[in-house]
LUMKEKOL-531261 format. One record per residue (C-alpha): residue in one letter; x, y, z; residue number from 1; chain. Coordinates in nm, 3 decimals. Example, Ala and Ser with C-alpha at 12.3 -4.5 7.8 and 13.67 -1.06 7.14 Angstrom:
2
<pt type="A" c1="1.230" c2="-0.450" c3="0.780" seq="1" mol="A"/>
<pt type="S" c1="1.367" c2="-0.106" c3="0.714" seq="2" mol="A"/>
//
This chain:
189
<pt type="X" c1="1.372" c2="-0.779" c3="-2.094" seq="1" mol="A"/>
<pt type="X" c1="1.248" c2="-0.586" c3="-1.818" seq="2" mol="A"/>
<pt type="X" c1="1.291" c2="-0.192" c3="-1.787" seq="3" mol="A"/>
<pt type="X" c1="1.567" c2="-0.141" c3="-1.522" seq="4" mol="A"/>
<pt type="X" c1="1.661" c2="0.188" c3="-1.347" seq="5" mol="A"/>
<pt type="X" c1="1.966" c2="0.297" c3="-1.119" seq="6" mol="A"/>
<pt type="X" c1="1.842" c2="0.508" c3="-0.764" seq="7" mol="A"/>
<pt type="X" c1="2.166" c2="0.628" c3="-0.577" seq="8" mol="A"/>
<pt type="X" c1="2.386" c2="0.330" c3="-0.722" seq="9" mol="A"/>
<pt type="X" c1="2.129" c2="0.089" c3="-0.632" seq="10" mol="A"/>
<pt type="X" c1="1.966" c2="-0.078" c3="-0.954" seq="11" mol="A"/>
<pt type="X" c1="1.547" c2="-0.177" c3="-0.975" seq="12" mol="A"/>
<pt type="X" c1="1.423" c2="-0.380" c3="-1.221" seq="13" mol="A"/>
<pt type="X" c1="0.986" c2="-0.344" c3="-1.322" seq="14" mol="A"/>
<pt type="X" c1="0.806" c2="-0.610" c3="-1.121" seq="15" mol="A"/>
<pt type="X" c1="0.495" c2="-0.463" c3="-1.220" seq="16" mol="A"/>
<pt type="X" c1="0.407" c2="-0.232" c3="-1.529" seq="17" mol="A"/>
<pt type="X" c1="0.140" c2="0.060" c3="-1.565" seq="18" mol="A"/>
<pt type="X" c1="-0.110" c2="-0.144" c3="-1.770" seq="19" mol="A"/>
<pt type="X" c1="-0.097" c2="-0.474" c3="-1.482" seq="20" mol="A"/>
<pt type="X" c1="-0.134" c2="-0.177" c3="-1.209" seq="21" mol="A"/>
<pt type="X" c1="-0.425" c2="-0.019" c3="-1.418" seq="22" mol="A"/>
<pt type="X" c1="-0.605" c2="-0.319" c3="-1.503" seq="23" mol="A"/>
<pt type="X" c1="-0.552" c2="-0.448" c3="-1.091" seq="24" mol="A"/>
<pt type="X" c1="-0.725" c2="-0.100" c3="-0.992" seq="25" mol="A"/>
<pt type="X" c1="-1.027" c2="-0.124" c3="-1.221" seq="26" mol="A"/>
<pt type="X" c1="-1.106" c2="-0.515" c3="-1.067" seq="27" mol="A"/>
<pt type="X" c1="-1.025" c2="-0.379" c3="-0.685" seq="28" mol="A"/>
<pt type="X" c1="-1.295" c2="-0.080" c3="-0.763" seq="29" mol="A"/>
<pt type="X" c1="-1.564" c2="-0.330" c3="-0.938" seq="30" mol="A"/>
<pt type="X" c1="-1.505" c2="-0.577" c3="-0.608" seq="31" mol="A"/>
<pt type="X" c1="-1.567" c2="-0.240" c3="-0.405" seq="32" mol="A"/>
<pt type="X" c1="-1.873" c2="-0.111" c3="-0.552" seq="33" mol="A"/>
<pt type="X" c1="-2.031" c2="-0.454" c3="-0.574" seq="34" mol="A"/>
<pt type="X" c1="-1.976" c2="-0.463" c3="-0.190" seq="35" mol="A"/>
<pt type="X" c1="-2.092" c2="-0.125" c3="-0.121" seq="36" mol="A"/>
<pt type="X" c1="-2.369" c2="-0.028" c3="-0.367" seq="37" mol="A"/>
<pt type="X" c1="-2.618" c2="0.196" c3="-0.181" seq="38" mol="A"/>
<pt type="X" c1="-2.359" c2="0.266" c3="0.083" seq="39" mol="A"/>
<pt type="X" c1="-2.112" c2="0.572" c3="0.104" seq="40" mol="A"/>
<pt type="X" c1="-1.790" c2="0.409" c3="0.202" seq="41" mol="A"/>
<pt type="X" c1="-1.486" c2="0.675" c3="0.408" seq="42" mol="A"/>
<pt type="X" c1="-1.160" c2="0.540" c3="0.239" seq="43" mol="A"/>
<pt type="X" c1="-0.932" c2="0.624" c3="0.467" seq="44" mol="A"/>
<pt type="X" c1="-0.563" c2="0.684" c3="0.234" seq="45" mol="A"/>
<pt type="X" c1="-0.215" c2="0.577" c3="0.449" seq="46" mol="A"/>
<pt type="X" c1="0.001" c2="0.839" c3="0.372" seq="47" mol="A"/>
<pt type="X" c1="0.211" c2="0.941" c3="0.216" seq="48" mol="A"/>
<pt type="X" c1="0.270" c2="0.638" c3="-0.007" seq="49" mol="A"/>
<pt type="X" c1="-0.113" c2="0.532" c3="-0.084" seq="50" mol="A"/>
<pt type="X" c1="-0.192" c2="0.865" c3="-0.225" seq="51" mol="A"/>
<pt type="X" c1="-0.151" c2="0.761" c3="-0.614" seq="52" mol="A"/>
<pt type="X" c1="-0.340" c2="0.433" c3="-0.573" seq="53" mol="A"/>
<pt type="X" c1="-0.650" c2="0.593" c3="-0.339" seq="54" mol="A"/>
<pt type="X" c1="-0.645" c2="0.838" c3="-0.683" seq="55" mol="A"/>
<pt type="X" c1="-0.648" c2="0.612" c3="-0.900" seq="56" mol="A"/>
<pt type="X" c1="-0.927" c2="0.351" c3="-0.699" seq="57" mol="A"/>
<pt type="X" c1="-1.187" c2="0.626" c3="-0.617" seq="58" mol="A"/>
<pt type="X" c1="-1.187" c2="0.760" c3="-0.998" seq="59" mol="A"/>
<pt type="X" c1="-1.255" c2="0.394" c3="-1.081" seq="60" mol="A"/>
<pt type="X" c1="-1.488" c2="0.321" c3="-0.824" seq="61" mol="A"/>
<pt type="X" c1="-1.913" c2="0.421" c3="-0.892" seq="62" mol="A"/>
<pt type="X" c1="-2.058" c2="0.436" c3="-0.545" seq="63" mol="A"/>
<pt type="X" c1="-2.040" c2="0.792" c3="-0.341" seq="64" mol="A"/>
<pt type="X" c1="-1.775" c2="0.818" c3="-0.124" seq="65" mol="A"/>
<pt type="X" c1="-1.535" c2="1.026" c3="0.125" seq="66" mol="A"/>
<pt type="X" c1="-1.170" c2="1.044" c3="0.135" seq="67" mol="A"/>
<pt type="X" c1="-0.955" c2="1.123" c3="0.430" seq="68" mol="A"/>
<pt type="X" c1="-0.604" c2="1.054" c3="0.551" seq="69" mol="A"/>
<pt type="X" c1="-0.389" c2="0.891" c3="0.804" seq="70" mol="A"/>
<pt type="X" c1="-0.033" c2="0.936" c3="0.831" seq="71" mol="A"/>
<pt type="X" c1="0.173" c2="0.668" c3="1.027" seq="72" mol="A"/>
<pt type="X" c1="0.527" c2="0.591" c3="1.042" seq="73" mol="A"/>
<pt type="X" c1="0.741" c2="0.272" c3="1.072" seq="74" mol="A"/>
<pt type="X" c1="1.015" c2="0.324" c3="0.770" seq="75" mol="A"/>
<pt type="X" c1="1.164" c2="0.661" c3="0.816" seq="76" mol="A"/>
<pt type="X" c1="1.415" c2="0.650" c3="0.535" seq="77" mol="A"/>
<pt type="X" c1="1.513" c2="0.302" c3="0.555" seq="78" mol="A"/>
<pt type="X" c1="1.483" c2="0.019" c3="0.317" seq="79" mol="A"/>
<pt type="X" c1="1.329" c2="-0.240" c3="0.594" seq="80" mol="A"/>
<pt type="X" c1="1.049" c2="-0.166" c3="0.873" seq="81" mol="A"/>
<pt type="X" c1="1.122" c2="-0.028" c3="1.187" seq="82" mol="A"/>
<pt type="X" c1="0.852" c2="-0.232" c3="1.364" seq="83" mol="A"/>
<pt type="X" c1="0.747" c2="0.070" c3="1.551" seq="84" mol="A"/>
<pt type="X" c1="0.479" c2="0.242" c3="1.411" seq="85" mol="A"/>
<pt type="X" c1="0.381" c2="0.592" c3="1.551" seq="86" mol="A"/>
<pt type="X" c1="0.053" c2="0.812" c3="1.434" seq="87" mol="A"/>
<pt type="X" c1="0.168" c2="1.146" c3="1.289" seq="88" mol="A"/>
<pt type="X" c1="-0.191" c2="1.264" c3="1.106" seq="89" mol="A"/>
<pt type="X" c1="-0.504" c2="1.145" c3="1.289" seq="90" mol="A"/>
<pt type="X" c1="-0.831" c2="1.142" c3="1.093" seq="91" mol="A"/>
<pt type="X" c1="-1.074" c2="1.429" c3="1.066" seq="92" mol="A"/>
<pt type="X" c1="-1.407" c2="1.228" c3="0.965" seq="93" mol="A"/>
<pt type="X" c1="-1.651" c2="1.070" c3="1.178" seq="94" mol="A"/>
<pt type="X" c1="-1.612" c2="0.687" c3="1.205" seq="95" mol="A"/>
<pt type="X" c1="-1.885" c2="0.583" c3="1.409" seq="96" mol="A"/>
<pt type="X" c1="-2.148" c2="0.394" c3="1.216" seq="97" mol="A"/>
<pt type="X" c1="-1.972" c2="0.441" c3="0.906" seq="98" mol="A"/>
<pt type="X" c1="-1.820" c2="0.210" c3="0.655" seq="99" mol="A"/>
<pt type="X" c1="-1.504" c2="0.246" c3="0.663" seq="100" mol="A"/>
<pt type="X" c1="-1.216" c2="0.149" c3="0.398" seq="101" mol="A"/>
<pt type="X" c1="-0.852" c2="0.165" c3="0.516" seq="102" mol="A"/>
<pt type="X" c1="-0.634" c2="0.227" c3="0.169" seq="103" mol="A"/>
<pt type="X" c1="-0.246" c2="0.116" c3="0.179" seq="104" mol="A"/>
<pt type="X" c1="-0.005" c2="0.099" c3="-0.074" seq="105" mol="A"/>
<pt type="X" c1="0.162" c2="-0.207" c3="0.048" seq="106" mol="A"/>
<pt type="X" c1="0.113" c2="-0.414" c3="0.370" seq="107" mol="A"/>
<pt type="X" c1="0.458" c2="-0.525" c3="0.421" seq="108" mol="A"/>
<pt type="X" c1="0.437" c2="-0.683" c3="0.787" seq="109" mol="A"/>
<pt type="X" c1="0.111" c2="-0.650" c3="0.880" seq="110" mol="A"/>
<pt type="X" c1="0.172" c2="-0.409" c3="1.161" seq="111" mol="A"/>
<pt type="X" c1="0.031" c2="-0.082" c3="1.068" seq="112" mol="A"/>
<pt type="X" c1="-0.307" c2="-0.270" c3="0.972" seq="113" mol="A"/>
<pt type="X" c1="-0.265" c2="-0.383" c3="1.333" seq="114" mol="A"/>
<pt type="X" c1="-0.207" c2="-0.031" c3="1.473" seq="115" mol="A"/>
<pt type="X" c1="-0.422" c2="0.130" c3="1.231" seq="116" mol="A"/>
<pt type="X" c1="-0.738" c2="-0.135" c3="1.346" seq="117" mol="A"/>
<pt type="X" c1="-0.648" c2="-0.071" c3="1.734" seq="118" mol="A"/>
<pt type="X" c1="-0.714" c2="0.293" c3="1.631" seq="119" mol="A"/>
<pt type="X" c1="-1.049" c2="0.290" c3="1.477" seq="120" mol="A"/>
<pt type="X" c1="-1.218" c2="-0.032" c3="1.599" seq="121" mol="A"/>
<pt type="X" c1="-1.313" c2="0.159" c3="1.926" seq="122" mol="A"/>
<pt type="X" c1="-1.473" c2="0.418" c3="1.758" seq="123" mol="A"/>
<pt type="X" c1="-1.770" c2="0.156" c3="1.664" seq="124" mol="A"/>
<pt type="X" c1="-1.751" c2="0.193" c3="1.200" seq="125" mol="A"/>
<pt type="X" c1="-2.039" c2="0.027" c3="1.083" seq="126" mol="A"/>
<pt type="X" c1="-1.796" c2="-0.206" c3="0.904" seq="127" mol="A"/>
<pt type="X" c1="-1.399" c2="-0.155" c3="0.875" seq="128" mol="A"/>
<pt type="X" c1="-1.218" c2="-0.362" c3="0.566" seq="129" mol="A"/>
<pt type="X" c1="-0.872" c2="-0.281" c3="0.413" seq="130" mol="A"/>
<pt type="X" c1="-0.754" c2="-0.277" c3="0.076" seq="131" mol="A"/>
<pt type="X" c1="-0.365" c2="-0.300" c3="-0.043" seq="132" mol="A"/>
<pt type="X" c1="-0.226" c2="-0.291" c3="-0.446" seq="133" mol="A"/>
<pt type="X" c1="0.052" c2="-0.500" c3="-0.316" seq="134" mol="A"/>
<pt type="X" c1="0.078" c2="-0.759" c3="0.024" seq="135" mol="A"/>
<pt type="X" c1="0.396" c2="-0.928" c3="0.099" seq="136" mol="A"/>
<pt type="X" c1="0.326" c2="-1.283" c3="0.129" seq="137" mol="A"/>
<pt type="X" c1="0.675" c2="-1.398" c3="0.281" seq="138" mol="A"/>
<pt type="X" c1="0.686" c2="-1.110" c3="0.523" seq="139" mol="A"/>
<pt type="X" c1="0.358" c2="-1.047" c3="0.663" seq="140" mol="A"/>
<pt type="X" c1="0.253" c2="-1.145" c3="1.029" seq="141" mol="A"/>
<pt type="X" c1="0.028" c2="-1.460" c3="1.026" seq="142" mol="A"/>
<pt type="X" c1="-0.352" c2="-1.373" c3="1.094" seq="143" mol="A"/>
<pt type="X" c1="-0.338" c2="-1.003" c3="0.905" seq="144" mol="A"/>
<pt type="X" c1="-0.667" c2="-0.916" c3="0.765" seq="145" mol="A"/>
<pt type="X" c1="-0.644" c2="-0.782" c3="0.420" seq="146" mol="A"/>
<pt type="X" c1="-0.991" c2="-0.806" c3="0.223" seq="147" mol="A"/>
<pt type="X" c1="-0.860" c2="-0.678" c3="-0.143" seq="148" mol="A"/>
<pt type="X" c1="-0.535" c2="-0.752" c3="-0.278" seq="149" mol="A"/>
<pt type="X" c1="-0.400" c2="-0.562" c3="-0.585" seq="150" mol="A"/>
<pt type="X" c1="-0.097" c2="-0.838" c3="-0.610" seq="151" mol="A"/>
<pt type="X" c1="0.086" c2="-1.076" c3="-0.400" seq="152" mol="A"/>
<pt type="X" c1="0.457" c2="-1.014" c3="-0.393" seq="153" mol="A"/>
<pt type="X" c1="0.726" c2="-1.179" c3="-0.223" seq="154" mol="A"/>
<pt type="X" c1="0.983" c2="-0.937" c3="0.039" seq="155" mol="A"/>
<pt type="X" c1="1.171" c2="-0.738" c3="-0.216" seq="156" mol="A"/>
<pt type="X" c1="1.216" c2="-0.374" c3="-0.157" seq="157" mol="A"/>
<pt type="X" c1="1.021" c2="-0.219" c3="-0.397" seq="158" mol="A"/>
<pt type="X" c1="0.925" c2="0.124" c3="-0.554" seq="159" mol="A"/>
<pt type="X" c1="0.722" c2="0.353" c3="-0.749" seq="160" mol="A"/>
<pt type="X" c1="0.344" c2="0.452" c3="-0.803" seq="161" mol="A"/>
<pt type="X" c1="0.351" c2="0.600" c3="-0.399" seq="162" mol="A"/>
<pt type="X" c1="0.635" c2="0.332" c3="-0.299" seq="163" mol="A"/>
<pt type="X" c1="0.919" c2="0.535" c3="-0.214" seq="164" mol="A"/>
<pt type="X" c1="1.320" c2="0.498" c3="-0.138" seq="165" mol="A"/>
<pt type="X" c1="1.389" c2="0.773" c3="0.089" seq="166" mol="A"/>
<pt type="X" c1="1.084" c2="0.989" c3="0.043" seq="167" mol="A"/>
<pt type="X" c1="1.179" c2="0.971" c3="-0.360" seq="168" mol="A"/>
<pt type="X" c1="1.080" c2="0.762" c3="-0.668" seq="169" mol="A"/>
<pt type="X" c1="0.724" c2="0.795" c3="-0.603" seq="170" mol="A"/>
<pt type="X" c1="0.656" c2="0.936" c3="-0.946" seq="171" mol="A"/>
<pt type="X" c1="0.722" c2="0.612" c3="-1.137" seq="172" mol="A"/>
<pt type="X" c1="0.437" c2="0.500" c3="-1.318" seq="173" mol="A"/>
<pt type="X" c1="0.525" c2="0.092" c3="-1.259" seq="174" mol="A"/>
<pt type="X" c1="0.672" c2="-0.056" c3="-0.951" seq="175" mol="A"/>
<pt type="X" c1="1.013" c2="-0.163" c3="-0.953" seq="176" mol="A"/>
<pt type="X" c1="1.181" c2="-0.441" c3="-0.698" seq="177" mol="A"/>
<pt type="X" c1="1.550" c2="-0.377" c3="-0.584" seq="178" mol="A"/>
<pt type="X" c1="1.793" c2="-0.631" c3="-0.802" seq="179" mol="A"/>
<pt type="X" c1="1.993" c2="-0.841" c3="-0.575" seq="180" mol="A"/>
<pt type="X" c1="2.392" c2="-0.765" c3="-0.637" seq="181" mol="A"/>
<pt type="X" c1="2.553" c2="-1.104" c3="-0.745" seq="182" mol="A"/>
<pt type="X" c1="2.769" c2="-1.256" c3="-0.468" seq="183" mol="A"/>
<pt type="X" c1="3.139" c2="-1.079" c3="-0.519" seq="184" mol="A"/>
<pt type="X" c1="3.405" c2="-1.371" c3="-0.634" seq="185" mol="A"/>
<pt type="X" c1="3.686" c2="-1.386" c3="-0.406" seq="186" mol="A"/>
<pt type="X" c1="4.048" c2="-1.300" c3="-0.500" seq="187" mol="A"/>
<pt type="X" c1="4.268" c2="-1.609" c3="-0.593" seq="188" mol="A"/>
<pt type="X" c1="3.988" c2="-1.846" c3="-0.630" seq="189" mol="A"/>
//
């Protein structure tokens, strides 16, 4: 049976465990240094919730590299997107001529790849290419460009390893998915 938790009443049950997430890092950073050998890739982190998974990628990953950061907002505190995604952190690093490697934790609808491209394309990387540990298959806007995928999950709310509920639950070491409430029976039936 699946490990189960209870957030403010709510109760998640693991989708995803610490050894599947471990094992999906290690074959995202092989795919990446493959790709890049001899180059010295800028992955870019979405914060706040990629920062455990960019951690985790560029200690697995061989080829030099830069980090920096991004900080965009769509959620707030909800459970769903806002579909309005505003720019809170712009980048520090130079982008032009560089190859560039956007880093999210999840690409839910597709829209803050969309934003996120808008902003850098113009600055003329060398080559711009996105990687995810989880993309919402059910959810996510037809024609979104993802080039590594961690896992393929369908629209549940999840948390954990950088997902959050409410700026919280980060800290998990798996990734849970919210567990649909059973329909409530109706008096007198």
């Amino acid at each position: 049976m699946a490990a189960q938790i209870t957030v403010n009443g709510d109760r998640f049950v693991e989708m995803i465990s610490e050894r599947r997430i471990k094992t999906a890092v290690k074959r995202l950073a092989k795919e990446i240094d493959r790709n890049y050998r001899g180059r010295i890739p800028v992955f870019i982190g979405i914060l706040n919730g990629s920062f455990i998974f960019l951690a985790d990628l560029v200690r697995e990953v061989k080829v030099d590299c830069e980090i920096d950061f991004l900080k965009l907002s769509s959620y707030g505190d909800a459970k769903i997107s806002s579909g309005n995604v505003r720019l809170l952190k712009d980048l520090n690093c130079q982008v032009e001529g560089r190859d560039i490697i956007i880093v999210e934790d999840i690409v839910d609808t597709g829209l803050s790849i969309e934003y996120i491209r808008h902003l850098i394309e113009p600055q003329n990387p060398r080559s711009l290419k996105v990687v995810t540990l989880l993309f919402k298959t059910d959810s996510v806007k037809p024609g979104t460009q993802v080039d590594y995928i961690g896992f393929r999950i369908p629209s549940d709310f999840v948390i954990g390893y950088g997902l959050d509920n409410a700026q919280r639950e980060r800290n998990l070491k798996a990734i849970y998915r919210l567990h649909a409430k059973p329909p409530r029976e109706k008096a007198g039936a």
